[in-house]
Structure formats: C-alpha cells, structure tokens
C-alpha positions in Angstrom: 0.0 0.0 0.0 2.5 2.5 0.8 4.5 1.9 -2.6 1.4 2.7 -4.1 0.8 5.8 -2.0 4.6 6.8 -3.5 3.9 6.0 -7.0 0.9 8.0 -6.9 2.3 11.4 -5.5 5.5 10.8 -8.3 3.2 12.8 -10.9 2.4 15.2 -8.7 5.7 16.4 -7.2 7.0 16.6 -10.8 4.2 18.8 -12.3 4.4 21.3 -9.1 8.5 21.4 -10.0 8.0 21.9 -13.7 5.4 24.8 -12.8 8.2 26.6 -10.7 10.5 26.5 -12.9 8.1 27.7 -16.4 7.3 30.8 -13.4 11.2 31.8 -12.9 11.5 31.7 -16.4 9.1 34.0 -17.7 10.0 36.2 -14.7 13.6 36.4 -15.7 12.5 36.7 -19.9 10.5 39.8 -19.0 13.0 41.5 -17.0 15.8 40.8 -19.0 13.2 42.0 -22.4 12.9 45.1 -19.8 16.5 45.9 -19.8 17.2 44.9 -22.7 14.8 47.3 -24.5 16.2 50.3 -22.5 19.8 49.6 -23.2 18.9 49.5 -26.4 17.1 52.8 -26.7 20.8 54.2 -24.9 22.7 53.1 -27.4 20.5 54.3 -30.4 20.7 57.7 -29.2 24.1 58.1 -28.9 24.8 56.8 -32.2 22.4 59.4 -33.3 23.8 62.2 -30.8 27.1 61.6 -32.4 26.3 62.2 -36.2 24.8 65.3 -34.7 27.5 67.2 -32.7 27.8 70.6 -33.2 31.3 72.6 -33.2 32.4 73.8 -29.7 31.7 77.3 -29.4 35.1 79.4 -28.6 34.3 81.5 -25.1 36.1 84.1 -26.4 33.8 84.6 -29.3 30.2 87.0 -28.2 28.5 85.4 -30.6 28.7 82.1 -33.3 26.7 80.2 -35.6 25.9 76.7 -34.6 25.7 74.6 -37.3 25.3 70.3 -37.0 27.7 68.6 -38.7 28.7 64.8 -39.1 32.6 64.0 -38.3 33.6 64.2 -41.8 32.3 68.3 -42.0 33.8 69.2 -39.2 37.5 67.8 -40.6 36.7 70.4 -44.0 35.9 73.5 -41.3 39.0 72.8 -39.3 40.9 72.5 -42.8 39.7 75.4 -44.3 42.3 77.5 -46.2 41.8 81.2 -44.7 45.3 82.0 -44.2 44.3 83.6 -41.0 43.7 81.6 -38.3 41.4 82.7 -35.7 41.8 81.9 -32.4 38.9 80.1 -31.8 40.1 77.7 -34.4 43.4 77.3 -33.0 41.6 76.2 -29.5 39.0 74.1 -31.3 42.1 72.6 -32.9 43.8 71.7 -30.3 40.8 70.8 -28.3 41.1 73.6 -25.5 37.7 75.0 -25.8 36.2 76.2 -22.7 32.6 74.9 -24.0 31.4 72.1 -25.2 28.2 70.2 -27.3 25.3 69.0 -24.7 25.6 65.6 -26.3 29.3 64.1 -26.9 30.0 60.3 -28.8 32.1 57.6 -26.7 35.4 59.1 -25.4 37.3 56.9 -27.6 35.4 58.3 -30.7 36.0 61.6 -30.2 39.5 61.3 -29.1 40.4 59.5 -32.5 38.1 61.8 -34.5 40.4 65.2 -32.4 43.4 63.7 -33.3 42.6 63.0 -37.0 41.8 66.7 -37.3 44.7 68.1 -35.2 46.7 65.9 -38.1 44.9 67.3 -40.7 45.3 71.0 -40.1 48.9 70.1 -39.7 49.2 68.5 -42.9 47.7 71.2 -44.9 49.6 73.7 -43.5 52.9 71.8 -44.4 51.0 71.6 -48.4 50.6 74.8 -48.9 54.3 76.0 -47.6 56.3 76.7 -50.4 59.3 78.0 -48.8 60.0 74.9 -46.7 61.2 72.5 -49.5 63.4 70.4 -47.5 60.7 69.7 -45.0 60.1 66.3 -46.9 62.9 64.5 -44.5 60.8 65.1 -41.5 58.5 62.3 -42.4 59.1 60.2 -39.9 58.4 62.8 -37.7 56.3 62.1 -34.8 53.1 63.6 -34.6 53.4 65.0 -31.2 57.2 66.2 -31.2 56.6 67.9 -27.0 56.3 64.1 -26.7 59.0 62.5 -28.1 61.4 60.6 -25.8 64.9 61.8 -26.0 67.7 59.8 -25.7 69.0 60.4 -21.7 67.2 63.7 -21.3 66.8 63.8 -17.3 66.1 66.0 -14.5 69.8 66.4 -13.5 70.4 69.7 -16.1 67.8 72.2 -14.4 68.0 73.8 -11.2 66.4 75.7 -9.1 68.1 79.1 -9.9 65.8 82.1 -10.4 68.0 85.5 -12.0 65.3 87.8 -11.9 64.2 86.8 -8.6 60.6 87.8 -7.6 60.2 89.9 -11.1 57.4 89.1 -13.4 58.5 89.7 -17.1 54.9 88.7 -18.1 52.1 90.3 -16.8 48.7 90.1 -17.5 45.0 90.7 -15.3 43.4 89.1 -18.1 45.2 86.2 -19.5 43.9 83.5 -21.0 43.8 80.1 -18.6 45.3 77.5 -21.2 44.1 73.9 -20.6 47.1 71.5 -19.6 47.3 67.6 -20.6 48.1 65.0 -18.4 52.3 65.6 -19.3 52.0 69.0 -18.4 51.5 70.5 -22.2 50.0 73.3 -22.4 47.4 73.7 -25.3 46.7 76.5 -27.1 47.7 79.2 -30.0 51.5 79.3 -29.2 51.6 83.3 -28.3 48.7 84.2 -26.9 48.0 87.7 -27.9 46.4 89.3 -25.1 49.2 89.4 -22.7 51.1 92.5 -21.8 55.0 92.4 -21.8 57.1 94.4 -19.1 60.7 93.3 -19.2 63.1 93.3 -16.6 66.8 93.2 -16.1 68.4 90.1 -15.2 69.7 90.3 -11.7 72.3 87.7 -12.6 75.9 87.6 -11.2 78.1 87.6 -14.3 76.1 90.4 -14.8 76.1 91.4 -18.5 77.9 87.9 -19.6 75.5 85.9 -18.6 75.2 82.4 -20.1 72.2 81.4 -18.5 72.8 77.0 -18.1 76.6 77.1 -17.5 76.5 80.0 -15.1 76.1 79.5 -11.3 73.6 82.5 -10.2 72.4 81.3 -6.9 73.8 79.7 -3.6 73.8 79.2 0.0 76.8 81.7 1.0 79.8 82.3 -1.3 79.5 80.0 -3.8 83.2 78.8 -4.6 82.3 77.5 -8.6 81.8 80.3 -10.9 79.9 77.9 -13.4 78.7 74.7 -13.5 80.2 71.0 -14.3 77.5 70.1 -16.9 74.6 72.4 -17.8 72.1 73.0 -15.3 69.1 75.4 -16.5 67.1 77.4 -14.0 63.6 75.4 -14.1 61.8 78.2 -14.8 62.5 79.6 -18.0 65.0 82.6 -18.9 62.7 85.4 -19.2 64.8 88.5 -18.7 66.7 90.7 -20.1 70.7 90.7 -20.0 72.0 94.4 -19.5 74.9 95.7 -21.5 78.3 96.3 -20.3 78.6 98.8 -17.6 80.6 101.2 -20.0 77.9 100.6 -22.7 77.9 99.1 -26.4 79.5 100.2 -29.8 78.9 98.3 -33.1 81.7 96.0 -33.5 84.6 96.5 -35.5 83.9 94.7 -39.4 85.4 91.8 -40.5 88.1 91.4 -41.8 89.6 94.3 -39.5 88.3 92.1 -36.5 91.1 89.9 -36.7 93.5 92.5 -35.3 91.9 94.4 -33.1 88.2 94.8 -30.9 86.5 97.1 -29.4 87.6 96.2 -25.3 84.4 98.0 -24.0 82.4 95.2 -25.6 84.4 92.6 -23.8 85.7 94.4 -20.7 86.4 91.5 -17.7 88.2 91.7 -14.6 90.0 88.7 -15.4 90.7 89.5 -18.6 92.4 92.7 -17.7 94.8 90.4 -15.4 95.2 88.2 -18.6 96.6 90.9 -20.6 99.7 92.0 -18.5 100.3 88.5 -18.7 100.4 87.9 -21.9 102.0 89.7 -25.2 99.2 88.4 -27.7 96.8 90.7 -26.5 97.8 94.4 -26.1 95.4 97.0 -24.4 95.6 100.0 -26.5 93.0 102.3 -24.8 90.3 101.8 -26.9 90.7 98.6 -29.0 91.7 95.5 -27.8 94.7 94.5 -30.6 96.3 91.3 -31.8 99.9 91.8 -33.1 100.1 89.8 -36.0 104.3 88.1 -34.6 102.9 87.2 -31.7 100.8 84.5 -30.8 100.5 81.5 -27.7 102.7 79.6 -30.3 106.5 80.4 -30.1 108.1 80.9 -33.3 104.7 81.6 -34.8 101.7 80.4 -35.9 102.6 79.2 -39.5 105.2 77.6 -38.4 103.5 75.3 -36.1 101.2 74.5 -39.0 104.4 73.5 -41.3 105.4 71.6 -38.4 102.5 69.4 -38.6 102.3 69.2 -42.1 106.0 68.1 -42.6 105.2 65.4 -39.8 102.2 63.7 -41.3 102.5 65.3 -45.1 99.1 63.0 -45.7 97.2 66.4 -43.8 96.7 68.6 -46.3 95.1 71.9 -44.6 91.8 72.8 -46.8 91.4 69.5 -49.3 90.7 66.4 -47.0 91.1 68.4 -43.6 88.0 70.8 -44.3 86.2 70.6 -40.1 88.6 70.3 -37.4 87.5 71.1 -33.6 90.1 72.7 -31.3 89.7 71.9 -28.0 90.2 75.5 -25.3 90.5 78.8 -26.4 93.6 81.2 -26.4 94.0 83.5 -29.1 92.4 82.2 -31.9 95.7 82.2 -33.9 95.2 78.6 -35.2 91.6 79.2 -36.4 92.8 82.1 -38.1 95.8 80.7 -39.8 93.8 77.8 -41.0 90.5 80.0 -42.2 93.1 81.4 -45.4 93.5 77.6 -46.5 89.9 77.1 -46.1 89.5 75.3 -43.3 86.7 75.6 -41.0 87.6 75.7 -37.6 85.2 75.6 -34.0 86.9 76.3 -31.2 85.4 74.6 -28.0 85.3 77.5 -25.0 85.4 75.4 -22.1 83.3 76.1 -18.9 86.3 76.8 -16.8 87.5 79.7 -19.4 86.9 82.1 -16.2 89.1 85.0 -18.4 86.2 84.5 -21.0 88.6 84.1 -24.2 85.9 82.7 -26.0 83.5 86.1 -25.6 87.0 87.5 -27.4 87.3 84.8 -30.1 83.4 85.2 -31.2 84.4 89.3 -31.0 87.0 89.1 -33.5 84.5 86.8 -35.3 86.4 83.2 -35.0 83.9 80.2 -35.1 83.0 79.2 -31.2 80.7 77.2 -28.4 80.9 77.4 -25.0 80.2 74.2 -23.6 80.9 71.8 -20.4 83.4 68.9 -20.5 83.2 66.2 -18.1 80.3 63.9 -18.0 78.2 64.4 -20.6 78.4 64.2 -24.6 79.5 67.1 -26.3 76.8 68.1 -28.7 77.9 66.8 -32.1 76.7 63.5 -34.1 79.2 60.5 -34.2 82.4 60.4 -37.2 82.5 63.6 -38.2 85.4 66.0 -37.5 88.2 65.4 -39.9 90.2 66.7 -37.2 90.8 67.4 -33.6 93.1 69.8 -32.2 94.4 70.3 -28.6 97.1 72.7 -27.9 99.4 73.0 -24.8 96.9 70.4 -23.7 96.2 69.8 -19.9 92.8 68.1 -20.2 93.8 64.7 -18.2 92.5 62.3 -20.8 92.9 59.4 -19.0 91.2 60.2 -15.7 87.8 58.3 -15.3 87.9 55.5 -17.3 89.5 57.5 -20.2 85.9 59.0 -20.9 87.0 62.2 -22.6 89.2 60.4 -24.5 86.6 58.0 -25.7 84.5 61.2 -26.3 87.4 62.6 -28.9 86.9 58.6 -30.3 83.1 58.8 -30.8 82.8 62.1 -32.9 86.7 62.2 -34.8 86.0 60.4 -38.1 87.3 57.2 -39.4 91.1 57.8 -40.5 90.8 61.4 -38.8 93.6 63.1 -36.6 94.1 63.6 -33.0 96.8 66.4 -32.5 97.9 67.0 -29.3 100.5 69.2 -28.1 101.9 69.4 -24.6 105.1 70.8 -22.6 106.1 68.0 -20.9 107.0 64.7 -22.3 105.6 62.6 -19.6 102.1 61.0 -20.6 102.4 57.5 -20.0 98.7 57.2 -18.5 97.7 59.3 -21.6 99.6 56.9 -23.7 98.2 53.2 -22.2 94.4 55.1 -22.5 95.4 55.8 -26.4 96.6 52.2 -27.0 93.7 50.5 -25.3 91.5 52.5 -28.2 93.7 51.4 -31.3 94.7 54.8 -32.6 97.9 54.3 -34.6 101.2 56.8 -33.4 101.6 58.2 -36.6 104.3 61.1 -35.3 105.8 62.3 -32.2 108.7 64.8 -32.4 109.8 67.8 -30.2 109.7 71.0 -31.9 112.8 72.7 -30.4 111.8 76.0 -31.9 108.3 76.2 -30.1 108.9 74.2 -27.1 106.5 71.7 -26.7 106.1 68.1 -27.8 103.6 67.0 -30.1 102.1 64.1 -31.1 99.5 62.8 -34.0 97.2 60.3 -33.7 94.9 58.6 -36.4 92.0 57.0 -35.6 91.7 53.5 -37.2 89.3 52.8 -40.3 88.0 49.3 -39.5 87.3 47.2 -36.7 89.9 44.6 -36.8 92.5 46.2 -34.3 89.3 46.3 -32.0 89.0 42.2 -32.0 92.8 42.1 -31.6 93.3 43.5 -28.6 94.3 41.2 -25.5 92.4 43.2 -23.3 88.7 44.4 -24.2 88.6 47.2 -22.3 87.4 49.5 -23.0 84.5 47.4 -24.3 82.9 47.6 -27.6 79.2 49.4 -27.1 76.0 47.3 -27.8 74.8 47.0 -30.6 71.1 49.1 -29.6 74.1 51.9 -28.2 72.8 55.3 -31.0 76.1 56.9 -31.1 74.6 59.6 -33.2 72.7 60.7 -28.9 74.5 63.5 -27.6 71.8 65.6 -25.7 72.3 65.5 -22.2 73.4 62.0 -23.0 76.6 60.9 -20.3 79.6 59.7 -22.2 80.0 56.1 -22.5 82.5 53.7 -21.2 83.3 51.9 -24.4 84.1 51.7 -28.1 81.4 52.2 -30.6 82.3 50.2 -33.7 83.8 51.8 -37.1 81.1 52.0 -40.0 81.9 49.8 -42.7 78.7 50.0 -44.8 78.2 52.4 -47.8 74.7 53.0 -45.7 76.3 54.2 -42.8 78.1 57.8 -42.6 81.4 57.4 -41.5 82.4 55.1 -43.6 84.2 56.9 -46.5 86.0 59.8 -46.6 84.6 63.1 -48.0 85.5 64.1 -51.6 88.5 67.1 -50.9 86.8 70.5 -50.6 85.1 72.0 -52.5 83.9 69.6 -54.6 82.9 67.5 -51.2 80.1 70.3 -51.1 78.5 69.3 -54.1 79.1 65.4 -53.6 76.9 63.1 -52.1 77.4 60.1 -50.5 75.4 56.8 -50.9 74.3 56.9 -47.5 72.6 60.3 -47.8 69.1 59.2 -48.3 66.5 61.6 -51.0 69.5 63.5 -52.4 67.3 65.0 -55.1 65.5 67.0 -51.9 68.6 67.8 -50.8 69.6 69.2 -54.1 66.2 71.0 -54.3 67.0 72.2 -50.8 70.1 73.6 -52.2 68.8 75.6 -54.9 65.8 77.1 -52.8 68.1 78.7 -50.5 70.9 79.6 -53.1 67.9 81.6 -55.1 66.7 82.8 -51.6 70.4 84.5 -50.3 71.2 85.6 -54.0 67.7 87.2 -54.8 66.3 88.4 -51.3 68.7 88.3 -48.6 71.8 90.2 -50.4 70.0 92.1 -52.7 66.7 92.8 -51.9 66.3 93.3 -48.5 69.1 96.6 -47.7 71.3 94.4 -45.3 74.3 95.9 -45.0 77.1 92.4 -45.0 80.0 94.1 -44.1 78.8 94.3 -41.0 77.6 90.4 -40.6 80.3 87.6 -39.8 78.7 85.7 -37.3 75.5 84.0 -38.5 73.2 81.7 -36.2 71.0 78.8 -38.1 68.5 78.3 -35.1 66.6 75.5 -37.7 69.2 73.7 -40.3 68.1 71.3 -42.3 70.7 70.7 -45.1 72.8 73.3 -44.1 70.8 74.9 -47.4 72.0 79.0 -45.9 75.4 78.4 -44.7 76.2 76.4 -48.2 74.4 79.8 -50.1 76.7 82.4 -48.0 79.9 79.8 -48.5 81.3 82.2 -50.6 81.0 85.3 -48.5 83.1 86.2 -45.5 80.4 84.7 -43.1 81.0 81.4 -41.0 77.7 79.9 -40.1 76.8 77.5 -37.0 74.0 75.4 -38.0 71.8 74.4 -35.3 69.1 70.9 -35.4 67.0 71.3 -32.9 66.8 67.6 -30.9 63.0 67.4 -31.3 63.5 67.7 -35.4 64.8 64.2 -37.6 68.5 64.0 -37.3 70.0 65.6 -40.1 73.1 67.1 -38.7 75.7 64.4 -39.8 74.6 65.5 -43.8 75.7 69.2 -42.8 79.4 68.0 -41.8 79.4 66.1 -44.7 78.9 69.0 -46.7 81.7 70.3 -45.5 80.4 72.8 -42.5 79.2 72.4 -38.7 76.7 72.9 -36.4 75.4 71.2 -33.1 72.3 69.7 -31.7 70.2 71.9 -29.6 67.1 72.1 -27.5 65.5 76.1 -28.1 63.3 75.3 -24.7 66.7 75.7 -23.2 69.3 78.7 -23.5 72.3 78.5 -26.1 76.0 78.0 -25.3 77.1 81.4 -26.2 78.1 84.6 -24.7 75.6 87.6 -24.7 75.8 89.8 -28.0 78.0 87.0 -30.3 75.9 86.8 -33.4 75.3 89.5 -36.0 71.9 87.5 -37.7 69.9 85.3 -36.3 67.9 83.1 -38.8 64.5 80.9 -38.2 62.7 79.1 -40.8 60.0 77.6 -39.4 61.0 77.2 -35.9 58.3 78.2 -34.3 55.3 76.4 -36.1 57.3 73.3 -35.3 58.2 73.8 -31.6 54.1 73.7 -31.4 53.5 73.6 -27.3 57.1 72.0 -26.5 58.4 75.2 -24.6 56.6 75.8 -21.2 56.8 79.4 -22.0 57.8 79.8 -25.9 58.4 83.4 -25.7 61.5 82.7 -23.6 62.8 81.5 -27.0 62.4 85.8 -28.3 64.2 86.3 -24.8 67.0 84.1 -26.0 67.3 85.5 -29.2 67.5 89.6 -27.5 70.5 87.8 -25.4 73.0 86.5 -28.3 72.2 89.0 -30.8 74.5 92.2 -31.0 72.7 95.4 -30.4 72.0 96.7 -34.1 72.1 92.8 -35.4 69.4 91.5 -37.4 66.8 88.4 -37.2 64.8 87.0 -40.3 61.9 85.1 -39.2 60.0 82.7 -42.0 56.9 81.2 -40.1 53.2 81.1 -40.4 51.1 84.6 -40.3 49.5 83.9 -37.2 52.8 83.0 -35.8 54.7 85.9 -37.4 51.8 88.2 -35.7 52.5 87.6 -32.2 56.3 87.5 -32.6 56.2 91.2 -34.2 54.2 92.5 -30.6 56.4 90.9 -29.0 59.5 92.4 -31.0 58.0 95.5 -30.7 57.6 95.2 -26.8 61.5 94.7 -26.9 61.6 98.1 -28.5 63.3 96.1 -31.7 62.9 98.1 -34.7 60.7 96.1 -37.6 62.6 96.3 -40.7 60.6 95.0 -43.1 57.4 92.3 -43.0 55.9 90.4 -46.1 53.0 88.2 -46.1 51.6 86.0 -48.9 48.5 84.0 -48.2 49.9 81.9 -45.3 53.5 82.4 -45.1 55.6 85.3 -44.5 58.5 86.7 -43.6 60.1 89.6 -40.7 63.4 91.1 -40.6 64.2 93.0 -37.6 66.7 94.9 -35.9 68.1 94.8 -32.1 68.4 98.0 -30.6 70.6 99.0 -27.3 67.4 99.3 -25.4 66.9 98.0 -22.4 64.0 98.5 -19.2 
C-alpha cells in the first residue's frame, strides 16, 4: 500500500517542480526583455547624438553660428584655407575649448576623430608651404614632437636658480587660462596675444655675460664654482633681459679688421684685464683690444707650427681632405685664423672653466665658437665627423675616469681622422696606455725645439679589426642598440662604438677634398634629389632676397646663427662670403646634422626650450625658418625663446623670421615690446616673412 501511495504522488511532485520552474523563467525573460529594451534605446541615441555634434563654441567669441555637422564636416571646417587663423580655431584645434556640445559620442570616438583633425590641419599647412622644400625629411616625424622621448634627457640639467628673482617679465590681469594635458603640455595658439609684456633686467651675477645653463647664479653663502660642471638650467624659463656692459655698447669692428683688433668696452672683464699683462698676444691700446700679428701663444709663430705638422704627417693637407677640425680651449684664436686662409673651417670649444672669457674675445674678432661643459656628458655633435681634432698645450687629463674624454674625442673624430695633441712635458704615459687600449695608430711624435713643446698625432683607425685584436677588451665595444649619433644630455659612455663599414652608414668613406665634397653626395645620404632641391631654394633665396633685396648691410655680418638647419641649405648659399655659419638641429626635429658636416660645414644639436652656449651679443643674424610652427607647445613658455634670441644678438644685429602669419603676428608684438625696430614684414597668403633689428634698449 505505501509503494502505491509513493507512485501516486510521483506525478504530482513533478508537475508542481515543472510549474516553478516555467514561473522563474518567464519572470527572468521579462526583466531581462525590460532591460534589454532600455539599453537598447541608450545606445540608439548616442549613435544618433554623435552624427549630430555641433562645433564647440570658442568662449572668447560674443556670438557664433551653430551649425550640425557629421565627423567628416567638421575635418573640412578645421581644414579650411583662410590664411588667418582665428583663435577660436586654433583652441578648437587643439581641443582647449572652454565649452562644449550637450551631447558628446564615446570618449574613444572623439578622441580619434580630435586627433585626425589636429593631423589634418597640420598637414595642410605643411602643403601649402612653399618656402619649406626640405621639409620632406621630417616624415618620420612624430606627430606629437613635445612628446617625443629623448635619448638620456633627465632632471639632472635644471635647477632651481631664479636670475630675476621675484620679477614678473609677463604680466597680465586678463590672460587667457590655457588647458594642460596629463604631461604638463600646455594647449593652445603658441603666443597668446592678449598678454602685456614688461621686461626686466636680469639680476644675474656675471652680470652682462650671462650664459644662462653654464653659469652659477644662486647659492647658500659664497659660492666657490663660478659655473657649472655640466649644464644646469634654471627650471623656470630665462625670461629677462641681459643688460649691456657697464661702460655701454659700440657696433663691432667689421670683418676682416676684427682679426687684429676689438672694441675692449664690448668685452671688458676683470680677469681679462689680469690676462693681458700676462700675456703679449693681446695688447690693451686704450680703446681697441689688438692682436699683433708676430705674436701669438705659439712660439716661433703660428705658421710655423702649421708646417710643423704638415712636414710630420704630409698625408694632412690643410683645406682639401682636412676641411672641419674642432680645437679643443681657447687662447688666441691664432690657429683658427691661420687655417681659415687655407679654407678650413675651424670651432673652437670655450670650455666652462675659461673664467678669463677668451671665447666672448674669439666670437668678438668673429672666429667660429661654443661654449660648452666637459666632463660627464656628450658634447653636442653626431658620431664620425670631424676630420680633425686639435688640442694645444693640452692639460685636459685624458685618462682620468675611465678614459671618458678620451673615448669622447673617439666617438665624434671620423674614421682615419687626426688627433693632434701638443703638450710641454713629455711625460704622458697614463695618456699613452688610455690611447693604445682604443687602437689609434702613433703616426708622429717629435719635439719642436723652436716652439717648445712636444707634439704628437694620432689617427684613428678605419676598420674594426684592431678592436678584435686586442688582448684586453677594455674599453668594451658598445652594444649594438648603443645610438652613437645621442649627444643631448646623454653621459659619455665607457666603451668603443664600432667603425662603420657599410656604404649606408656615414662614416664610412671619406669626404671628396673640398670643395667639390660640397657638391658630392654620398650613398648613405638618403633623397638626395631633396637635398639638391634644398640647395637651390636657399641659393635663389640668399642671391635674390637676402643680399639684394632686402638693404642688409654684410659688411657688418660675420657671425651667422641657423637656429633651424636642415641641409645646411643658408650656410652652403653664403659659403662664398666672409660669413661662418653655426647650424643648429634642434633635438625634437629628424636628425640631419651628420649630412651638414658632410657638406663640409658644422653645427650642433640643440634644444631652443633651453638657453644657447654662447656669450651675450656674439651673433650679427639670427635666422628661423620655421622654428616656431614646429616647436608647437614643446616650450613651457615659448616666448622665452624671443628672450633668448635679444640675449646673443648684437645690439643693431638683425633676425629674419619665415613662419606662419598667425605665428609671425604675435612674434612682431612681441619684438615690438623689446623696442626692436621692424625692418621689413611680407606676407603671402599663409606664409611670410620679418626682418628685424636689435636695438641697445633695455628696461
């Protein structure tokens, strides 16, 4: 009975389980339907929402026309070709717009759809540039060059240093709040128009030869170093003005008159003055500064140290294969000069402990120079390059830490170059095991009796063989992934980087004798026919414009500044003249510089957010193509760039700015607010052109 009772109430405990479970599921299909339809409905609308955003509407306009546009119509407004740009489209642009659409597309969307315009206004304005034909090697370019990593770019070179104390050189009630990105960028038109400039003096320490990264402005107490072991910029950007020397300014003497005699006022030291009674190169003649032609550092003269070397090693012949040579210190500039009438091109390195300032002199008289640290860090030329190096009366211990200054010299003489050292004692033997361990072959050492000191002359070797031979790998050879083309704020490396061997490598060959090495290019120079186009644009430029057309007065320019070399397009245009000019690539543009010593000049790599190794007042013309449309928001402060420029120019020198009109706009105010005079301005439809003048005005 009670298995019958069970089988009987099987049925019914099923059909009551089934019920449950048809119940849950049409409770969970209706919510879920619920949900479902709503989620749906979401996503509808902002698909919809985003083929209807409207443009952002600038706050600084009082009134716009709002007009719906899908992603593609928006790209044509941003694009359009109206050479002047407003500054609502510069913030739309760039995406800094204080307001915004009520309805917005997925973050992602929009971000991609910003960036694609951002690239397009960017490519149009490189399309319609006529004047920038060369700019077809910055392809590989980065889009965002403020965000480009460079090579062992640290924290180490700034410091905390603040010359004009609690001054504000920019001030402005109503300045615009720029929006910042998460790195600190700021966005925005690059000047901003609306702010009021009131310079100030620098209240620096070296006063009116202030060289704002190398000097030491600020310390606890008397500060002992007068400048400092590597560079070190202030963190906040140079934004004052240097004053002149405390007996004033006078237009310098002209070249070629330069070489024998300067005006002192313009380089007037204490140090200096001590120099001079110690020395019988430099005479002070009330006035001028003068240079007797029979004397010179070098005993017996100047030409016959040159013969010297020539009769040692007759293989270096001055002007044909040696064309770039770097000379290590400055004295008096007598083996720059002597070389200059065979047609070599020599820069003298002014080192940071030159407290008697003989390189402010050198750049006076008009001789080629850089003042720059030498200790840790790379010196600021690409790899192979020099045909020469030159180090007299030499007390630079070459083989203290590691031999790193030595390896230094290795990294950036070319292969089969010269190392010429000459010293006053014959005891080197450290500087001798250091020169062994790195495989440069003793080509000459021989006592010249007549000028008392010893010299010897290296050559670096042309393969890599000697390197495998040696019994003891040290130094070591770099790593392969080693660039040894990185030299800003890069720290010298303990090893060898191997000698280029390939056709595709510079380096590897040695330059056709000058001049004909200007015209010749090598197989590893990539798109030569835009190099050769590059070449003719600025030759037609200088011939029909800058020496003709635009009343500058060259016999008063010797020292020319390239703040944005390329090809080294000007300097090879004004190769002819008595001009020397130092190209400059900036670090954030493709690396281009080794093509310009190939050619058969130099130049260095440079960062324009940061202050040049120069003296004040050095150049006579300061040239910018393009610079500042392709800093875009790199700078923190971009105008401290205009601040540089009023340092190193000579009151009375010129500038010649090439940019974009709206750029060009801004810098003329802020020219202006300098009290610089505005020679000359020419516009046509986007691009245009401003030469002005420095004057001896200061707040």
């Amino acid at each position: 009975m009670a298995t019958i009772t069970r089988q009987a109430k099987r049925p019914i405990g099923l059909w009551i389980k089934m019920t449950a479970v048809t119940i849950l599921g049409l409770c969970f299909f209706f919510v879920w339907t619920v949900f479902s339809s709503s989620s749906s409905t979401s996503v509808t609308f902002q698909r919809e929402s985003f083929e209807d955003i409207q443009e952002p509407v600038s706050s600084s306009s009082s009134s716009s026309v709002h007009k719906q546009t899908t992603p593609k119509e928006q790209n044509h407004v941003e694009v359009s070709k109206d050479h002047k740009f407003r500054e609502s489209d510069e913030k739309k642009v760039n995406g800094s717009s204080s307001s915004h659409s009520s309805t917005r597309p997925d973050k992602k969307e929009a971000a991609r759809e910003k960036k694609h315009v951002h690239k397009k206004v960017d490519d149009d304005g490189d399309d319609n540039n006529e004047e920038i034909v060369n700019q077809g090697s910055l392809e590989k370019e980065k889009e965002e060059e403020g965000e480009e990593e460079e090579e062992g770019l640290g924290l180490d070179h700034e410091s905390n240093e603040s010359v004009d104390g609690d001054s504000e050189v920019l001030e402005d009630e109503n300045m615009e709040e720029f929006k910042k990105t998460k790195k600190g960028k700021v966005k925005g038109p690059l000047f901003d128009s609306n702010v009021n400039y009131r310079w100030k003096m620098c209240n620096a320490r070296s006063k009116h030869n202030y060289i704002p990264c190398i000097d030491i402005e600020v310390g606890g107490g008397k500060v002992q170093s007068y400048r400092h072991s590597e560079r070190t910029c202030p963190r906040t950007p140079f934004m004052c003005m240097v004053p002149l020397p405390l007996e004033g300014y006078k237009s310098q003497v002209p070249w070629p008159e330069s070489k024998l005699k300067i005006l002192y006022k313009n380089v007037a030291h204490p140090k200096l003055s001590a120099y001079i009674k110690k020395h019988n190169w430099l005479v002070d003649s009330g006035e001028y500064l003068t240079f007797p032609q029979n004397q010179t550092e070098f005993l017996g003269g100047i030409q016959h140290y040159l013969e010297f070397i020539e009769e040692m090693v007759p293989d270096i012949e001055w002007g044909k294969n040696i064309r770039v040579v770097l000379d290590i210190g400055c004295t008096d500039s007598s083996f720059a000069a002597a070389l200059l009438d065979k047609d070599v091109l020599t820069l003298s390195l002014g080192l940071k402990d030159d407290l008697v300032d003989l390189a402010q002199v050198a750049l006076e008289r008009g001789f080629p120079t850089l003042v720059s640290p030498f200790a840790r860090r790379r010196l600021p030329f690409p790899s192979q390059v020099f045909d020469a190096i030159h180090c007299s009366r030499c007390r630079i211990p070459w083989h203290s830490n590691g031999g790193k200054l030595l390896l230094e010299m290795n990294r950036i003489i070319r292969p089969g170059g010269y190392f010429i050292m000459s010293t006053k004692h014959d005891s080197i033997e450290e500087e001798e095991a250091m020169i062994a361990s790195i495989c440069w072959n003793v080509l000459a050492h021989k006592s010249d009796d007549v000028g008392e000191v010893e010299v010897r002359i290296y050559q670096k070797p042309e393969g890599n063989d000697l390197y495998e031979l040696r019994r003891k790998k040290i130094p070591p050879i770099c790593k392969e992934n080693e660039n040894p083309d990185a030299a800003w704020h890069v720290p010298i490396k303990s090893c060898l980087h191997t000698i280029p061997i390939g056709i595709e490598q510079h380096g590897a060959e040695w330059p056709e004798e000058w001049p004909k090495r200007l015209e010749t290019y090598p197989d590893w120079i990539n798109n030569k026919e835009k190099l050769i186009a590059d070449t003719n644009h600025w030759n037609a430029i200088v011939n029909k414009s800058y020496l003709n057309g635009m009343g500058i007065n060259w016999t008063n320019i010797r020292n020319v500044l390239d703040m944005k070399s390329i090809y080294g397009g000007l300097a090879a245009a004004l190769s002819k003249h008595n001009v020397w000019v130092m190209n400059v690539v900036p670090v954030h543009l493709p690396d281009t510089l080794p093509i310009i010593f190939e050619r058969g000049f130099f130049g260095v790599y440079h960062d324009w957010c940061e202050s040049f190794g120069t003296y004040p007042r050095t150049y006579d013309l300061l040239h910018a193509d393009h610079l500042f449309s392709r800093l875009k928001n790199r700078c923190k402060q971009p105008v401290s760039i205009i601040v540089e420029m009023d340092r190193i120019l000579r009151p009375g020198g010129l500038t010649i700015i090439r940019d974009k009109v709206e750029i060009l706009n801004s810098l003329e105010e802020i020219l202006r607010s300098m009290h610089w005079e505005i020679r000359m301005t020419f516009y046509q439809e986007r691009e245009g052109m401003i030469c002005a003048q420095k004057t001896t005005w200061r707040p």
